[in-house]
N, CA and C of each residue as an Amber inpcrd file, in Angstrom:
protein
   285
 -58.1040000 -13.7200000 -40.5280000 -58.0720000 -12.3600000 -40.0270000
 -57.0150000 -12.2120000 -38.9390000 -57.3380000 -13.1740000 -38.1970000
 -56.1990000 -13.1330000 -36.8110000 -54.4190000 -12.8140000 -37.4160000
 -53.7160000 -13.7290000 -38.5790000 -52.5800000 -13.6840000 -39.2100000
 -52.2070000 -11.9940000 -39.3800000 -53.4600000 -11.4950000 -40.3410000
 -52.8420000 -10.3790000 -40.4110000 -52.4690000  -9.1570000 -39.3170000
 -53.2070000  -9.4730000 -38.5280000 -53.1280000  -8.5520000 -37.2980000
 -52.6220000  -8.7560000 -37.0940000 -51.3350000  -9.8850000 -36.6300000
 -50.3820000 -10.4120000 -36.0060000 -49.0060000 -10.2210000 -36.7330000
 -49.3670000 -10.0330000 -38.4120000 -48.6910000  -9.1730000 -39.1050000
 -47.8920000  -8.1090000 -38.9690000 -49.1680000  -7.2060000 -38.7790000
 -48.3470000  -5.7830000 -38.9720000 -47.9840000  -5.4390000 -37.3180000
 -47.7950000  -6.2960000 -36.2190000 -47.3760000  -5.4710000 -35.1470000
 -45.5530000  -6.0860000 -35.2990000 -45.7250000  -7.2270000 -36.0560000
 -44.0330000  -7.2720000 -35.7810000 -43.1600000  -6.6890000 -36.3500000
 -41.8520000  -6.8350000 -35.3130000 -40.6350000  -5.4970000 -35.5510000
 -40.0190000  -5.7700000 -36.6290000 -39.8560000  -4.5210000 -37.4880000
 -39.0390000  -4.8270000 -38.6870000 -37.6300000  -5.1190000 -38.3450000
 -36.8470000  -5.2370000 -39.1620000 -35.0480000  -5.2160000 -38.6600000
 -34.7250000  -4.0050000 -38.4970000 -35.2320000  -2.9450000 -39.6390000
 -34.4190000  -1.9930000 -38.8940000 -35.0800000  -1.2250000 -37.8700000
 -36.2240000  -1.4240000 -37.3210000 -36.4900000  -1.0150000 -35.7770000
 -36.1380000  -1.6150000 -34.8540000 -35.2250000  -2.8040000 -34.9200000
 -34.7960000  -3.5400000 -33.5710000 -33.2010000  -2.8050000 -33.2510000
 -33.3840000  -2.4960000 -32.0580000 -32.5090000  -1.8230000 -31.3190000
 -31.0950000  -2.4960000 -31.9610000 -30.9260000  -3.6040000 -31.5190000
 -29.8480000  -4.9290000 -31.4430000 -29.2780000  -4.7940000 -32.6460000
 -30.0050000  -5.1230000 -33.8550000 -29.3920000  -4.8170000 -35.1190000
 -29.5900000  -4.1320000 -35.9220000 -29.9970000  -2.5580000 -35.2230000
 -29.0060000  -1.3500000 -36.1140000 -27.5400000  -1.4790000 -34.7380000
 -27.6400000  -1.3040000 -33.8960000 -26.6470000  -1.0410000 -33.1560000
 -25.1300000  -2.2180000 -33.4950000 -25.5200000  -3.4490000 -34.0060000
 -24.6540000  -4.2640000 -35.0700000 -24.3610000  -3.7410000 -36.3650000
 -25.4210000  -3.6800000 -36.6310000 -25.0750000  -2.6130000 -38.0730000
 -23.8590000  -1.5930000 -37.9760000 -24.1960000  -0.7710000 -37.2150000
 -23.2720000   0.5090000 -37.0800000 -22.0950000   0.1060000 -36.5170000
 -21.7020000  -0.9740000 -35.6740000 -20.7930000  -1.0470000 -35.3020000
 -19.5410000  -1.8670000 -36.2310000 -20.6110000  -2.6490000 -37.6570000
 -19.8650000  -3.2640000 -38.5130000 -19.3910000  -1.9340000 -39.4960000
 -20.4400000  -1.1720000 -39.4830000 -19.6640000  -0.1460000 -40.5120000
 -18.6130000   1.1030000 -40.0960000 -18.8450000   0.7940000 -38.7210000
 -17.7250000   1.9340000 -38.4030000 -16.4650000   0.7590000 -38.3200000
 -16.6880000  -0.3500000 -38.2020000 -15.2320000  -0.9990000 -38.3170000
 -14.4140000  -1.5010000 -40.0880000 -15.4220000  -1.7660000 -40.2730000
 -14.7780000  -2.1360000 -41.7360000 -14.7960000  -1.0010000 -42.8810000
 -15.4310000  -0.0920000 -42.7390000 -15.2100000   1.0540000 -43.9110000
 -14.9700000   1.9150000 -43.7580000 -14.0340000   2.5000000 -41.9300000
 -13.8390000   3.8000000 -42.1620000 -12.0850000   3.5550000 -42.8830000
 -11.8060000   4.6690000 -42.8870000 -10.1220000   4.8760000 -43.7930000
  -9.7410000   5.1610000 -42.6770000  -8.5830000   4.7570000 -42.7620000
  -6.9160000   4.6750000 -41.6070000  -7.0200000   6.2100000 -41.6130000
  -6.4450000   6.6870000 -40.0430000  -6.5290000   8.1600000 -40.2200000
  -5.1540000   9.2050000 -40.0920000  -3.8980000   7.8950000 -39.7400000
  -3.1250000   8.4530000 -40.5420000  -2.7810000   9.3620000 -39.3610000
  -2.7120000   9.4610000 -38.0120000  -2.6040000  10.9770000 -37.1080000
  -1.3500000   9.8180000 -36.1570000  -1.2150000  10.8320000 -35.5480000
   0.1790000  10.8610000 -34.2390000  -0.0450000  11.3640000 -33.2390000
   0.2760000  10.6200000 -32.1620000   0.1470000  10.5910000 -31.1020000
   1.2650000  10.7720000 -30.1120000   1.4240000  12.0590000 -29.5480000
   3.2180000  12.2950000 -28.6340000   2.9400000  11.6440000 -27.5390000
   4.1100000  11.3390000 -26.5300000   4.1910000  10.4900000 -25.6080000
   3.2520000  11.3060000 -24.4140000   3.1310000  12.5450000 -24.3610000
   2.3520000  13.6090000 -23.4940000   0.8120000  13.1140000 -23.8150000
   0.5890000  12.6590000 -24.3330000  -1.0540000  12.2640000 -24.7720000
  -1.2720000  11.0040000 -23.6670000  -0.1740000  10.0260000 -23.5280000
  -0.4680000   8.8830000 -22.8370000  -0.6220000   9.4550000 -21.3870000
   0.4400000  10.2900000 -20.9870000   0.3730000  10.9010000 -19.2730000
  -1.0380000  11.3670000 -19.4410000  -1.2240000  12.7090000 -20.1370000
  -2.7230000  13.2180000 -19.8610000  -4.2640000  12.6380000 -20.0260000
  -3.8560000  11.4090000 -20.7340000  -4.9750000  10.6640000 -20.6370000
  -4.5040000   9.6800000 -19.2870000  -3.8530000   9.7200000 -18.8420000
  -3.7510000   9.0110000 -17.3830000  -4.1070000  10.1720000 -16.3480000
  -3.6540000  11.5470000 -16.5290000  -4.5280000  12.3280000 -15.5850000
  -5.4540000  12.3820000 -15.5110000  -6.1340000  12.2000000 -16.4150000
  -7.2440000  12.2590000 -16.7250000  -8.3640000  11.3050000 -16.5480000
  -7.6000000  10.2920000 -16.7470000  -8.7900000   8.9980000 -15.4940000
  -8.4650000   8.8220000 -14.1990000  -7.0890000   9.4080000 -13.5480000
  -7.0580000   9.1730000 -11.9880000  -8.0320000  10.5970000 -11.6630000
  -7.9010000  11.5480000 -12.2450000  -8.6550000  12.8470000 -11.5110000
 -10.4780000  12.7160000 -11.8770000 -10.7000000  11.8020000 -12.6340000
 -11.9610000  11.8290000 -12.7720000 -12.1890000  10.2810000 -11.5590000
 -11.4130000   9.2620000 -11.4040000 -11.4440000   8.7270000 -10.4670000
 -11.3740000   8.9950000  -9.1380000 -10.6490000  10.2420000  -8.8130000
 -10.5810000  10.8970000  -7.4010000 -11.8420000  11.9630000  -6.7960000
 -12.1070000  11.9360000  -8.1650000 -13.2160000  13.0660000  -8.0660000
 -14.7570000  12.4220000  -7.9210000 -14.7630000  11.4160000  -8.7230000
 -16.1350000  10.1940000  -8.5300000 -16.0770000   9.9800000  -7.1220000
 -14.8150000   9.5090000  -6.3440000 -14.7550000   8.9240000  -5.1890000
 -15.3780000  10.0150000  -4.4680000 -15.0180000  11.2060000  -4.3120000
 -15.1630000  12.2470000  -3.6970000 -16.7830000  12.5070000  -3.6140000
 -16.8700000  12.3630000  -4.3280000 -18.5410000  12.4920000  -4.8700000
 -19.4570000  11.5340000  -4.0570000 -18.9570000  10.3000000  -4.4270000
 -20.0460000   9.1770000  -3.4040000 -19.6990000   9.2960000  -2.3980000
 -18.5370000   9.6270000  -1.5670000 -18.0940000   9.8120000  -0.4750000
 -18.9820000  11.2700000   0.3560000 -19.3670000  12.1170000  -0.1960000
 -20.0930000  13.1200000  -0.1280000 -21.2930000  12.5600000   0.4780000
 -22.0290000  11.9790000  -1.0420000 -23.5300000  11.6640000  -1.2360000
 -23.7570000  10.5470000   0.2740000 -22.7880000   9.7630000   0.2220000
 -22.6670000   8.6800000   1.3170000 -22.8600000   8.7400000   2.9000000
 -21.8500000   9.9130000   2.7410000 -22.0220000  10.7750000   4.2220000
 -23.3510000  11.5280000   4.5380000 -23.6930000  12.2720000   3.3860000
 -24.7320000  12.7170000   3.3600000 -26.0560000  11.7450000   4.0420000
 -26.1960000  10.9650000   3.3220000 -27.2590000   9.7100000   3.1140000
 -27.5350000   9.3060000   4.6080000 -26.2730000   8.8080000   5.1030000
 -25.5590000   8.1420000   6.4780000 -25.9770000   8.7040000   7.7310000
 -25.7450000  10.4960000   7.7440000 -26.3750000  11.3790000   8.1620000
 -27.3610000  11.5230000   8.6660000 -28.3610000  11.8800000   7.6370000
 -30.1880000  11.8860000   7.3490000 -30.6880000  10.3690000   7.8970000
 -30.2080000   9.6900000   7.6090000 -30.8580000   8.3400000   8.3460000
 -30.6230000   8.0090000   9.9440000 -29.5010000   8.5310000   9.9060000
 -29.0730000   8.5560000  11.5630000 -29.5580000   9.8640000  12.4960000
 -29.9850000  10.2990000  11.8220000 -30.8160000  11.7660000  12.4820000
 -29.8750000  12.8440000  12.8140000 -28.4610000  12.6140000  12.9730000
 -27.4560000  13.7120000  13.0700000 -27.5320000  14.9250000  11.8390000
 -27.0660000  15.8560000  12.5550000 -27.0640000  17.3380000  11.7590000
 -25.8100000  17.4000000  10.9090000 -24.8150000  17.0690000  11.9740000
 -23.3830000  17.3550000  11.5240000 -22.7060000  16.0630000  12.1500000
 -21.7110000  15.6050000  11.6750000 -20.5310000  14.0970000  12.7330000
 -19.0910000  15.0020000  12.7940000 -19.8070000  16.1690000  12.8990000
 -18.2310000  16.8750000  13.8370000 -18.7590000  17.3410000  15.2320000
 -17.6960000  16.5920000  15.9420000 -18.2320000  16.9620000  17.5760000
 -17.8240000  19.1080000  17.7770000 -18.6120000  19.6180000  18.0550000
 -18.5870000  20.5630000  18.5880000 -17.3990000  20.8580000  19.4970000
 -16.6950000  21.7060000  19.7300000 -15.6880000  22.2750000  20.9200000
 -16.0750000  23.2130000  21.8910000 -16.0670000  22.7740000  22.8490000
 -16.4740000  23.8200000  23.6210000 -15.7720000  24.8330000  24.0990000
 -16.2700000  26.0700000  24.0750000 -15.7060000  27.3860000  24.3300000
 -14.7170000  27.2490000  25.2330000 -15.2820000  26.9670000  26.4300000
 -14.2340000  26.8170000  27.9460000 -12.9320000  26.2120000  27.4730000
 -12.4530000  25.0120000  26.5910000 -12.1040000  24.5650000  26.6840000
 -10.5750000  25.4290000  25.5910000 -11.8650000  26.1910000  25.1370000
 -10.6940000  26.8950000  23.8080000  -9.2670000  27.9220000  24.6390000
  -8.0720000  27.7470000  24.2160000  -7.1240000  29.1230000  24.9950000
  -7.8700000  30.7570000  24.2690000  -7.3780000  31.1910000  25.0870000
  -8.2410000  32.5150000  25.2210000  -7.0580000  33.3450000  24.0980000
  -7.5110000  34.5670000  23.7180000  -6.5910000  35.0760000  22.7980000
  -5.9540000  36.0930000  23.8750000  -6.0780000  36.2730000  24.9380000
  -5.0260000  37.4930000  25.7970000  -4.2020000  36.3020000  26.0250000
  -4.0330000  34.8780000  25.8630000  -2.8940000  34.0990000  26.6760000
  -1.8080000  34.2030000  25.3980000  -2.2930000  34.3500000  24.3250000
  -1.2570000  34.4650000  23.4920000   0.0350000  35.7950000  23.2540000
  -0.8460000  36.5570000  24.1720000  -0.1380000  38.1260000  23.9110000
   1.1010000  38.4440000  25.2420000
């Protein structure tokens, strides 16, 4: 009795993650057809814009979240020092 129970819980092949994800990766390599397209030299720049601006922009992002984070733990509101009025020139000195 014990065998069969022990039977039916194991994974078939094609429910294991591992090899469909082998699977698919053998059939997208060996049976698709050549596709035969062109590629202008403007494709290579914009796919280079295109990972420095998504790289500048990630940075920007954790740099945000970071400060943010940095912030809240340190109990500060803002890490820009305030100016004080007195100290500002007055707008009649400009006139």
């Amino acid at each position: 009795m014990r065998e069969s129970v022990e039977h039916c819980y194991r994974r078939s092949a094609l429910k294991d993650p591992v090899f469909m994800a082998g699977a698919i990766a053998l059939y997208t390599c060996v049976l698709t057809a050549p596709a035969h397209a062109y590629l202008d030299p403007g494709t290579g720049s914009f796919l280079f814009q295109l990972l420095v601006g998504a790289l500048v922009g990630g940075i920007f992002v954790i740099k945000s979240y970071w400060l943010r984070l940095k912030n809240w733990f340190s109990g500060s509101v803002n890490n820009v020092e305030k100016v004080d009025k007195t100290d500002a020139p007055d707008q009649k000195d400009h006139q």
